[in-house]
C-alpha positions in Angstrom: 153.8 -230.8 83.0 156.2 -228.2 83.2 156.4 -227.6 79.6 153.0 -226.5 79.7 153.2 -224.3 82.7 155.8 -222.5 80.6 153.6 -222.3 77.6 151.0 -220.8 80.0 153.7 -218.8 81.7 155.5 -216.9 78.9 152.6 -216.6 76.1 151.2 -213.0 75.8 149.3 -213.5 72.4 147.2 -216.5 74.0 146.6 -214.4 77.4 145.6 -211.3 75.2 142.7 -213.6 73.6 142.0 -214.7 76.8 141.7 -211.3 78.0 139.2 -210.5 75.1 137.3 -213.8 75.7 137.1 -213.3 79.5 135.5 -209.8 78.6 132.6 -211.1 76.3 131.7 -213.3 78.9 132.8 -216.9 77.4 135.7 -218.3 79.3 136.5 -221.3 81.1 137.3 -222.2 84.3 140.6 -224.0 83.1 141.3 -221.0 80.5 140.7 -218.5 83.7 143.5 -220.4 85.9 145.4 -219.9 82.4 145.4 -216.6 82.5 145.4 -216.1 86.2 149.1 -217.6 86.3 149.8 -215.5 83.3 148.6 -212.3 85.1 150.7 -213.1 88.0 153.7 -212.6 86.2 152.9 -210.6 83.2 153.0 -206.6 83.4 152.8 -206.1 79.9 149.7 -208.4 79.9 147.8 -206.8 83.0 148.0 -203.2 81.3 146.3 -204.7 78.6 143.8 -206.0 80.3 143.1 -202.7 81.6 142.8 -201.0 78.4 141.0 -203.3 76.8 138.3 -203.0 79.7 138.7 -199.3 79.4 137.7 -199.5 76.0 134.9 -201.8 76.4 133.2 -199.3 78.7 133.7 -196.9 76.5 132.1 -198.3 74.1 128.9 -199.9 75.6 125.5 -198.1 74.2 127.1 -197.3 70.7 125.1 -198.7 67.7 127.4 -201.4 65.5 126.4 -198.5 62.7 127.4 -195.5 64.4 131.3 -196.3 63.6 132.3 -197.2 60.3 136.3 -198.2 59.3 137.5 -198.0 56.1 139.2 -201.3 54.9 142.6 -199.8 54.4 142.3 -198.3 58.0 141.5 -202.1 59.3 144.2 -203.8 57.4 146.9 -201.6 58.6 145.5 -201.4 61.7 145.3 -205.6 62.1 149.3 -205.6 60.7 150.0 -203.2 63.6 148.5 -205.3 66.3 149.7 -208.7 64.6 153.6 -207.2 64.6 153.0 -206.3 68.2 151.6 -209.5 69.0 154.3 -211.5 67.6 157.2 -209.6 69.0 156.7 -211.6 72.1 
């Protein structure tokens, strides 16, 4: 029991997903107490979740077309956020 409290406690890459799973509407109850205990303790975690909001009103109305990346862009862009990721 209190190894998974830990696991709950002190992981910021599953709380990020959480985050962006919360936002597009598909979570669960259990994964919301998940990342309510997270939350409680996580600074790092509840900016996040603020930008990631901010961003998602940002970008509500805009056409999937009407923003194109170009692949080198994305794969530099997805080693960036997977090196921050894992630094945790």
């Amino acid at each position: 029991m209190m190894s998974a409290l830990k696991n709950i406690i002190y992981n910021c890459k599953q709380a990020t997903f959480l985050i962006e799973k919360r936002i597009s509407g598909k979570i669960t109850a259990a994964e919301t107490l998940q990342l309510h205990v997270h939350l409680a303790g996580c600074s790092v975690c509840k900016i996040y979740q603020q930008q990631s909001m901010l961003i998602n009103k940002v970008f509500v109305g805009f056409a999937n077309n009407d923003f194109k990346l170009d692949e080198a862009f994305k794969k530099m862009l997805n080693g960036k956020i997977e090196k921050e990721i894992n630094k945790n």
